[in-house]
N, C-alpha and C positions, 0 to 999 in steps of 0.2 A: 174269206180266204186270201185275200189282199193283201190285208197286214204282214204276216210273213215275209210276201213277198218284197213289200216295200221295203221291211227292216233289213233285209239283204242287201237289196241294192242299196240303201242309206251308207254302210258299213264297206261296200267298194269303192262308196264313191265320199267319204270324210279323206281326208290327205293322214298319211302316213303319222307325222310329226304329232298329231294329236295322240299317239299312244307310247311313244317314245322318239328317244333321241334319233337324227339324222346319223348317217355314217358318214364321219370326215377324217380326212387320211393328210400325212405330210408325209416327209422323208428327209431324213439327215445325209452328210456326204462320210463319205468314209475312205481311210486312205491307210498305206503301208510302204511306209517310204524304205527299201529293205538298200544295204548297202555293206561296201566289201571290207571284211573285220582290219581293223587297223595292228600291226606288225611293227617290227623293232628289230631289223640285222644289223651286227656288228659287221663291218667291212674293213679294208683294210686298214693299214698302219698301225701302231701301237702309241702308248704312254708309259716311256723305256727313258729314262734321262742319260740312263750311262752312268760311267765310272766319273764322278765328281772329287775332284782332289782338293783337299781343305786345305785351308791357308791359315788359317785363325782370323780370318775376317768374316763378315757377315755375306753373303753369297745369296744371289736372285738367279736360281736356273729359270729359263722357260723352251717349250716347245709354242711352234706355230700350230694354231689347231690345222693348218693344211697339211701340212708337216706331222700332226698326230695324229689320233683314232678316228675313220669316220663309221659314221652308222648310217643307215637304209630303212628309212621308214615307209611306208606303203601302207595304201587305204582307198578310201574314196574319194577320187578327183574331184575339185572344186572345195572340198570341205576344208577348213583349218583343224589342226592337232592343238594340242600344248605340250609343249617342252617342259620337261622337271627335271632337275640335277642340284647338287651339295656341296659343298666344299668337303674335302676327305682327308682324312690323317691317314698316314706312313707311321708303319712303327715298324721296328729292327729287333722285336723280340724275340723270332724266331733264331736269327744269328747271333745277338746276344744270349742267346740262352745257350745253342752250340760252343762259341765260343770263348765265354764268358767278358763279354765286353760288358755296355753301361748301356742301358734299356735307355731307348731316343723314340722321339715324334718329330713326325717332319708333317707341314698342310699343306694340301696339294689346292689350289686356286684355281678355278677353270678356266675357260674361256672355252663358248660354243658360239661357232657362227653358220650360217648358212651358206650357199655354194658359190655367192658372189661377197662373201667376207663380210655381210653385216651380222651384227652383233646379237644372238640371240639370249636373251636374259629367261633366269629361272623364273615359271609359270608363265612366258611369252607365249603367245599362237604363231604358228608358219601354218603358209599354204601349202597343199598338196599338188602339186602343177602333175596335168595328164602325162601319164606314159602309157600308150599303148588304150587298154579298158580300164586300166586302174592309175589312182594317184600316186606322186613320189616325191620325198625329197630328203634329198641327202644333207650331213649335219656333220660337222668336221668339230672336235674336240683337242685341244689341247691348253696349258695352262702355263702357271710355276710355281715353282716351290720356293721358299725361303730358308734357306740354313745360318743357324745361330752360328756365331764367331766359332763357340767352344760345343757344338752340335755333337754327340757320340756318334762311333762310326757303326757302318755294317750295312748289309740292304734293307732299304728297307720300301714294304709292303702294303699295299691297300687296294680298295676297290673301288674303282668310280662305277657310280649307280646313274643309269637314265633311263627318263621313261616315258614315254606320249598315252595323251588321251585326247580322244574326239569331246 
């Protein structure tokens, strides 16, 4: 009546690993870097040249971009944005059409700088310097326009487009 016995305690006492694998564990890191959505206001000043009076020469208006549109971006401080913007056409179709003048384009050439006047180029990064719990920085816009000697008249019309991304 032994035997039993002994076949019991054999089977306590073999180590684990003889009938399958150990249990072994790691762990990976895990993270969620959550941050505050990045924004686009128009702020003051415009992109207005005025009543430009032709001469029959060729004419270079411009605005200072301090002097024209500035916009207000906001985000996550420390982070760099990128700037995006295009060169735009003016056209006078609408008042040509009103008044039957000669359908004209005029190209409006930017210039975008930052708050201490350097020069920000299409797809550049600027920084977001702290205000307050969020990032900011201001972006002043203005450019010129070139008008042909023999340019047709009327107002004329367009959109400047800008845009940031993280």
């Amino acid at each position: 009546m032994q035997k039993p016995f002994l076949f019991i305690l054999f089977l306590l006492i073999i180590p684990c690993n003889i009938f399958g694998q150990k249990l072994t564990t790691t762990s990976g890191g895990i993270t969620a870097n959550l941050i505050y959505p990045i924004s686009l206001k128009s702020g003051a000043g415009n992109l207005d040249f005025g009543e430009i009076i032709l001469t029959g020469l060729p004419i270079i208006e411009k605005i200072k971009p301090k002097a024209g549109k500035e916009f207000i971006i906001q985000g996550q401080k420390g982070r760099s944005v990128t700037v995006y913007y295009k060169n735009v056409s003016l056209f006078n179709y609408e008042w040509a059409s009103k008044f039957g003048g000669k359908f004209g384009r005029l190209k409006f050439f930017p210039k975008v700088v930052n708050y201490n006047n350097k020069m920000i180029r299409n797809g550049e990064s600027i920084f977001l310097k702290a205000n307050g719990s969020i990032g900011e920085a201001k972006i002043y816009v203005g450019g010129k326009i070139k008008i042909r000697a023999n340019q047709p008249i009327g107002v004329y019309r367009g959109s400047f487009v800008i845009s940031v991304a993280y």
